[in-house]
Biopython code that builds the backbone (N, CA, C, O; Angstrom):
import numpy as np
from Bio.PDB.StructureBuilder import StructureBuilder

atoms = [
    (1, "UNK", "N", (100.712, 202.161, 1.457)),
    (1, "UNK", "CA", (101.140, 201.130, 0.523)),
    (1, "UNK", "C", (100.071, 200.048, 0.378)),
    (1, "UNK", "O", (99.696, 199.775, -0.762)),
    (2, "UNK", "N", (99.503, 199.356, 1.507)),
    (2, "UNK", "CA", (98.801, 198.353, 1.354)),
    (2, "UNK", "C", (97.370, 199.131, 0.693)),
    (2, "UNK", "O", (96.708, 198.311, 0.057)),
    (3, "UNK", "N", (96.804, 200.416, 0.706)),
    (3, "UNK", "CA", (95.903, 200.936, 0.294)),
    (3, "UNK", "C", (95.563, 201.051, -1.286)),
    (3, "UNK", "O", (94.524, 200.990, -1.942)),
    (4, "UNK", "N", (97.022, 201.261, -1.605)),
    (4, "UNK", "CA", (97.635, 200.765, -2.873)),
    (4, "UNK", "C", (97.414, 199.633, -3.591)),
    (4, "UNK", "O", (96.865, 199.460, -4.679)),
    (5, "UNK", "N", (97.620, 199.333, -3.280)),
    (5, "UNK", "CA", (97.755, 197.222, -3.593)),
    (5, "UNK", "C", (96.113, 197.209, -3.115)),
    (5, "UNK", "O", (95.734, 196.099, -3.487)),
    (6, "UNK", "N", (95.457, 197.600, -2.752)),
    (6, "UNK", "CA", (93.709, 197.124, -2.261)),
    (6, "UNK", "C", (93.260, 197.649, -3.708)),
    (6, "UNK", "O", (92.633, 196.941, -4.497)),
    (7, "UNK", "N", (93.577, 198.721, -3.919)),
    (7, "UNK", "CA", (93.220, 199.600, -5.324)),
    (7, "UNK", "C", (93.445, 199.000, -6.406)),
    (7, "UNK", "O", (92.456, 198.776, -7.105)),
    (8, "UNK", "N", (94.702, 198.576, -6.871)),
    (8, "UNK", "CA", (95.352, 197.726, -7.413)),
    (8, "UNK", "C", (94.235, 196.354, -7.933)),
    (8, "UNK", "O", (93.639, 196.271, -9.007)),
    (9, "UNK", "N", (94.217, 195.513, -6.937)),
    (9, "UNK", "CA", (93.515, 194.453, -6.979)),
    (9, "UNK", "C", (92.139, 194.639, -7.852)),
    (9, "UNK", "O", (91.679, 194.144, -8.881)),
    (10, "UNK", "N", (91.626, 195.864, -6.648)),
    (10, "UNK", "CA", (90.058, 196.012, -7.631)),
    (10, "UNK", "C", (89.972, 196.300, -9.183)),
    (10, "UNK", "O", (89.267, 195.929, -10.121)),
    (11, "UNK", "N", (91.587, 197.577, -8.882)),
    (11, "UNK", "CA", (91.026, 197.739, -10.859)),
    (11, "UNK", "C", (91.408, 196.383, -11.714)),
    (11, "UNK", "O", (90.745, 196.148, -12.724)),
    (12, "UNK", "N", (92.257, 195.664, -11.402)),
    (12, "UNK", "CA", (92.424, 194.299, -12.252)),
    (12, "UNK", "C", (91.120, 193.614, -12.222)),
    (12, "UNK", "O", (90.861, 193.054, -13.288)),
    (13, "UNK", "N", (90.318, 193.513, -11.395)),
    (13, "UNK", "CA", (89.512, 192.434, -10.981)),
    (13, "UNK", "C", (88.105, 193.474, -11.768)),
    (13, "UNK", "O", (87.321, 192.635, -12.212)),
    (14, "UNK", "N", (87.627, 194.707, -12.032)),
    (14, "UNK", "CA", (87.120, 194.951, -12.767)),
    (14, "UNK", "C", (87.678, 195.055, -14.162)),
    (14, "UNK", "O", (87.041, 194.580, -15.102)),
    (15, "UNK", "N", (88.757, 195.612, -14.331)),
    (15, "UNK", "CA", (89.135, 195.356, -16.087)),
    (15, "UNK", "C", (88.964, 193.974, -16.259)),
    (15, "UNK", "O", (88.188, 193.655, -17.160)),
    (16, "UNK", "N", (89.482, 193.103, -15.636)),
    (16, "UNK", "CA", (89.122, 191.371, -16.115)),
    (16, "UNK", "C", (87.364, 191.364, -15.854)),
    (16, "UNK", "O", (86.676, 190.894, -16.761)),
    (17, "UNK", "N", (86.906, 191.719, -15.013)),
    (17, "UNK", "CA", (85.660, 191.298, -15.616)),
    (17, "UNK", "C", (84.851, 192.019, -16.799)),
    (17, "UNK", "O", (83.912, 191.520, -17.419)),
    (18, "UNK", "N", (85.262, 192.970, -16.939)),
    (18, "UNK", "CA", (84.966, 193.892, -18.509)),
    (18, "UNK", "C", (85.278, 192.670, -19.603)),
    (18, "UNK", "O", (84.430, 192.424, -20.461)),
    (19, "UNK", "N", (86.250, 192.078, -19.558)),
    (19, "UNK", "CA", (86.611, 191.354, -20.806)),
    (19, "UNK", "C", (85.729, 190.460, -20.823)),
    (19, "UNK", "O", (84.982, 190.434, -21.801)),
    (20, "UNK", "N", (85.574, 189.572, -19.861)),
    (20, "UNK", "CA", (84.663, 188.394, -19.876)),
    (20, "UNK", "C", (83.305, 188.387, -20.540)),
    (20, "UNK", "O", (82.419, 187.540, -20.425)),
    (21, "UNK", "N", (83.314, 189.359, -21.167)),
    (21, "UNK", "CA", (81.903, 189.469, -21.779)),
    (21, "UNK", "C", (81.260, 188.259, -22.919)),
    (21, "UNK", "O", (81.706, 187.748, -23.946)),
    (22, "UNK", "N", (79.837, 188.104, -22.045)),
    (22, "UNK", "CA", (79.293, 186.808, -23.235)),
    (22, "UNK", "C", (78.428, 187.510, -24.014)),
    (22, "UNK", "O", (77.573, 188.128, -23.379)),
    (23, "UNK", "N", (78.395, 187.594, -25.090)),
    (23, "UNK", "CA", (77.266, 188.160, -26.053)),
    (23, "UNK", "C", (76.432, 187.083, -26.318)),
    (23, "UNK", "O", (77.021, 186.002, -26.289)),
    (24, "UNK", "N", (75.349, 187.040, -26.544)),
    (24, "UNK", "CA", (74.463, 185.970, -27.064)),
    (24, "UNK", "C", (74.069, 186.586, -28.472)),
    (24, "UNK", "O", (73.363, 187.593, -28.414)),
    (25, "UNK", "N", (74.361, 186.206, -29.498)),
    (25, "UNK", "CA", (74.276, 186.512, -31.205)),
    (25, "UNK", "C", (72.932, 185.335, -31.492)),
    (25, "UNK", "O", (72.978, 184.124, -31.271)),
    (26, "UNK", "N", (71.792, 186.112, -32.034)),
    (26, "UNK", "CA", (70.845, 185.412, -32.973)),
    (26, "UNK", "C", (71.459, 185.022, -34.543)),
    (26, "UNK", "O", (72.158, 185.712, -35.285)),
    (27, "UNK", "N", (70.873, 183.539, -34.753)),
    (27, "UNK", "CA", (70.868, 182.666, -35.553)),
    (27, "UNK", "C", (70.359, 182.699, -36.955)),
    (27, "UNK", "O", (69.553, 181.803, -37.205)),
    (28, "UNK", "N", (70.663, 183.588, -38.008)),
    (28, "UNK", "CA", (70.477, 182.750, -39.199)),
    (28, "UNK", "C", (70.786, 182.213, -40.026)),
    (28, "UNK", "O", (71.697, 181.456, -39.691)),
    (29, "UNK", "N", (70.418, 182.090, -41.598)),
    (29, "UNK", "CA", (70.754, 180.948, -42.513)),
    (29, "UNK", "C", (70.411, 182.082, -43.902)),
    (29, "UNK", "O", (69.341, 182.689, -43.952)),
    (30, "UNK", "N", (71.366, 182.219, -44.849)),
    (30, "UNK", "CA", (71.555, 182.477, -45.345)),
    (30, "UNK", "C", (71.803, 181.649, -46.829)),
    (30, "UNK", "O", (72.745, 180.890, -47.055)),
    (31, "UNK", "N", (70.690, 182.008, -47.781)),
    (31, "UNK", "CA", (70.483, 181.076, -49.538)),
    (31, "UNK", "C", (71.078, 181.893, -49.935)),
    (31, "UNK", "O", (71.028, 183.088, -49.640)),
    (32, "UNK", "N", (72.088, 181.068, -51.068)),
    (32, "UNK", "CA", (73.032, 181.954, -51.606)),
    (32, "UNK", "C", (71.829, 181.675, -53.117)),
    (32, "UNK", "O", (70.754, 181.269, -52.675)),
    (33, "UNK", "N", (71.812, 181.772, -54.293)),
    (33, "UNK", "CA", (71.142, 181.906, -55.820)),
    (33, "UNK", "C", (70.844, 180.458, -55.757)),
    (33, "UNK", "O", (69.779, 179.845, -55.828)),
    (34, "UNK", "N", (72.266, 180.015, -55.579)),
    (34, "UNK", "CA", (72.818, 178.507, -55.800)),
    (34, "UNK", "C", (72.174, 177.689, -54.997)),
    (34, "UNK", "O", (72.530, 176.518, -55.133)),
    (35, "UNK", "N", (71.025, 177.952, -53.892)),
    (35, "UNK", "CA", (70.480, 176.979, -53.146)),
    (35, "UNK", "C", (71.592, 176.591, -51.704)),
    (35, "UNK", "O", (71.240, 175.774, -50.853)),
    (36, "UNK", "N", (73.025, 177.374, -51.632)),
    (36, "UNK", "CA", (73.966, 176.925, -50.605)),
    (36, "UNK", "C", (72.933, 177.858, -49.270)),
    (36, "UNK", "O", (72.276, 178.899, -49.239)),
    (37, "UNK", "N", (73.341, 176.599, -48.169)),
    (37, "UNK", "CA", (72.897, 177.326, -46.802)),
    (37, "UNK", "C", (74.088, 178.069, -46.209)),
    (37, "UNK", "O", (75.168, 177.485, -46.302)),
    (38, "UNK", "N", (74.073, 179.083, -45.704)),
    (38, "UNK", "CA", (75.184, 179.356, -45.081)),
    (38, "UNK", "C", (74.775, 180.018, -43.636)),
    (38, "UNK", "O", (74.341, 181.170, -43.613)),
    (39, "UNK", "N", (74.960, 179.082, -42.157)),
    (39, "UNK", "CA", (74.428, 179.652, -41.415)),
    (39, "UNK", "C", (75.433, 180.922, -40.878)),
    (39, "UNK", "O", (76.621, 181.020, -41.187)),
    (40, "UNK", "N", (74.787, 181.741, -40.122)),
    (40, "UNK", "CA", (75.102, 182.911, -39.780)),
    (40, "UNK", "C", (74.560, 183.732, -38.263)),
    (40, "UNK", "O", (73.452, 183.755, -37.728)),
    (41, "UNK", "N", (75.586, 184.227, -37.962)),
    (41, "UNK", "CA", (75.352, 185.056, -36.770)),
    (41, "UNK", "C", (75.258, 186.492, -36.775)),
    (41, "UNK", "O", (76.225, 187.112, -37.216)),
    (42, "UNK", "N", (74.323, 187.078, -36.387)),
    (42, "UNK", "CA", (74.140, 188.330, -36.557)),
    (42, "UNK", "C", (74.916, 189.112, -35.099)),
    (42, "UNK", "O", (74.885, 188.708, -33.937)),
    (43, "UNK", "N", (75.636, 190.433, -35.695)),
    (43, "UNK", "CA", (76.444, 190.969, -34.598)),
    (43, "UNK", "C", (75.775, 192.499, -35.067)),
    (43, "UNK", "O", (76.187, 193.256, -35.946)),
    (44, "UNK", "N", (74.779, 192.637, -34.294)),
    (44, "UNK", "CA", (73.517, 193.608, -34.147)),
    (44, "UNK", "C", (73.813, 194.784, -33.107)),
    (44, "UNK", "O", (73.008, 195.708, -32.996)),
    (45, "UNK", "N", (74.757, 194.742, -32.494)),
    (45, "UNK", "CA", (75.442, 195.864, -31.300)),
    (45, "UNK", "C", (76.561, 196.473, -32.041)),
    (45, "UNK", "O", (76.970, 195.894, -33.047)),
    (46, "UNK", "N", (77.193, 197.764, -31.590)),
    (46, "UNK", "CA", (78.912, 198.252, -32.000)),
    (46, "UNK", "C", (79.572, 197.166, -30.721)),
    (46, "UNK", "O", (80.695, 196.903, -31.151)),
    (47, "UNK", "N", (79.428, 196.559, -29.615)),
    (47, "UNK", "CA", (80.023, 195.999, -29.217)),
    (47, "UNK", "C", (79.955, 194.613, -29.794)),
    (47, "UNK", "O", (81.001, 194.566, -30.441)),
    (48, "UNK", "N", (79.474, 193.689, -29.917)),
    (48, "UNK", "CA", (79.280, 192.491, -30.892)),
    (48, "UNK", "C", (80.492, 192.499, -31.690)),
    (48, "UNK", "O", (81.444, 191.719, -31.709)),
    (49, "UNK", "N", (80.128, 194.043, -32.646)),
    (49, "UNK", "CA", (81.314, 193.820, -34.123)),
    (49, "UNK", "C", (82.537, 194.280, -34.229)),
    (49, "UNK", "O", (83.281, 194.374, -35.205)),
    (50, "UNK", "N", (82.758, 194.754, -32.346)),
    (50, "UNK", "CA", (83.707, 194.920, -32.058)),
    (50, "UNK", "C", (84.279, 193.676, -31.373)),
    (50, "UNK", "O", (85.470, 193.456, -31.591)),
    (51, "UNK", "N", (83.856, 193.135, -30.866)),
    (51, "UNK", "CA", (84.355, 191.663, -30.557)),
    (51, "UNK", "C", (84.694, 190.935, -31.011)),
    (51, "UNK", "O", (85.682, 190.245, -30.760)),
    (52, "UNK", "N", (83.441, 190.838, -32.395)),
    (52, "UNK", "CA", (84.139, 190.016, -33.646)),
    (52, "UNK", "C", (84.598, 188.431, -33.197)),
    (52, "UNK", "O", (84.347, 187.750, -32.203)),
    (53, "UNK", "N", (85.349, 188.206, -34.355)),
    (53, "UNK", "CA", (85.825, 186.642, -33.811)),
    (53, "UNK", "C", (86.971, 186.407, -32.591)),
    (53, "UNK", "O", (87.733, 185.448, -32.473)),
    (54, "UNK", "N", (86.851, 187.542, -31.762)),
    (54, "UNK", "CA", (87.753, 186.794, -30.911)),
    (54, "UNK", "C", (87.778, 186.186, -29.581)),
    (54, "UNK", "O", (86.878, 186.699, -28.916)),
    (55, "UNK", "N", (88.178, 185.648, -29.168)),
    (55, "UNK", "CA", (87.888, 184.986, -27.611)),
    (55, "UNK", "C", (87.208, 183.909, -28.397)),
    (55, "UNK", "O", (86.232, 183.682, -27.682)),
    (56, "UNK", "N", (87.097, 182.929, -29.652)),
    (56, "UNK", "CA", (86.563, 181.606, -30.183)),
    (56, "UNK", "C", (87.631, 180.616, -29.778)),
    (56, "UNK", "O", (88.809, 180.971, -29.824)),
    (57, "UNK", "N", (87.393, 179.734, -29.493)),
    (57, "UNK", "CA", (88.094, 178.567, -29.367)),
    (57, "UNK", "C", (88.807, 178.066, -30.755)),
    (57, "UNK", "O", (89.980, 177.757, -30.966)),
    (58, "UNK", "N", (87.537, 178.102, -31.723)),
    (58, "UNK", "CA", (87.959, 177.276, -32.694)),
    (58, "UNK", "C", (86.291, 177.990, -33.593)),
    (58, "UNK", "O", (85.259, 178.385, -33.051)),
    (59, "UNK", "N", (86.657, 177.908, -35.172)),
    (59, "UNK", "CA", (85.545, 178.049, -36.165)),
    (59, "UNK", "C", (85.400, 176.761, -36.879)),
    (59, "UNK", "O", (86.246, 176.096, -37.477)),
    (60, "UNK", "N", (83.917, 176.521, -36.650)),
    (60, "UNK", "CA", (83.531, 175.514, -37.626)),
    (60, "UNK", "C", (83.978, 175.354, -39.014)),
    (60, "UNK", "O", (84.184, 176.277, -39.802)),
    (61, "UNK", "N", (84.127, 173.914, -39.276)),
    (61, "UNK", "CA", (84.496, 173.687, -40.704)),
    (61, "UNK", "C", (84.025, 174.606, -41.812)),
    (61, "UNK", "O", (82.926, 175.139, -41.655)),
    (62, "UNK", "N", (84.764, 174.875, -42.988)),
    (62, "UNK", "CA", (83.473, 175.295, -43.699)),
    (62, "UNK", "C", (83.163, 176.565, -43.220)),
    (62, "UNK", "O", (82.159, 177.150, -43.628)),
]
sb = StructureBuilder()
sb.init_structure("model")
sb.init_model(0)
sb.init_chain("A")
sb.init_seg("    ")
for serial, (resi, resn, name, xyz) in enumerate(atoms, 1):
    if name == "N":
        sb.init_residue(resn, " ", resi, " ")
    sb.init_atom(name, np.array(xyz, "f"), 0.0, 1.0, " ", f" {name:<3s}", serial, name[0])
structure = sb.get_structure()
């Protein structure tokens, strides 16, 4: 039982650290015709654009 529960622990404690993932996304800026800037993050991995917007706190205005 307790061998159990040791097992237990680890796979939680690796699936939670699987999630924790930080991507670091490069920076650009994007001219629309109109002269608008629109900055931008490039999601350059299948994991990136699978992550997508989530785990954000909050999106900038705009």
């Amino acid at each position: 039982m307790i061998r159990w529960l040791g097992l237990l622990c680890c796979s939680l404690l690796l699936v939670g650290s699987l999630q924790a993932r930080t991507f670091s996304y490069q920076q650009a800026t994007v001219i629309t015709q109109r002269g608008v800037e629109i900055p931008v993050e490039v999601s350059d991995t299948p994991a990136k654009r699978q992550q997508g917007l989530s785990d954000r706190p909050q999106l900038k205005p705009g």
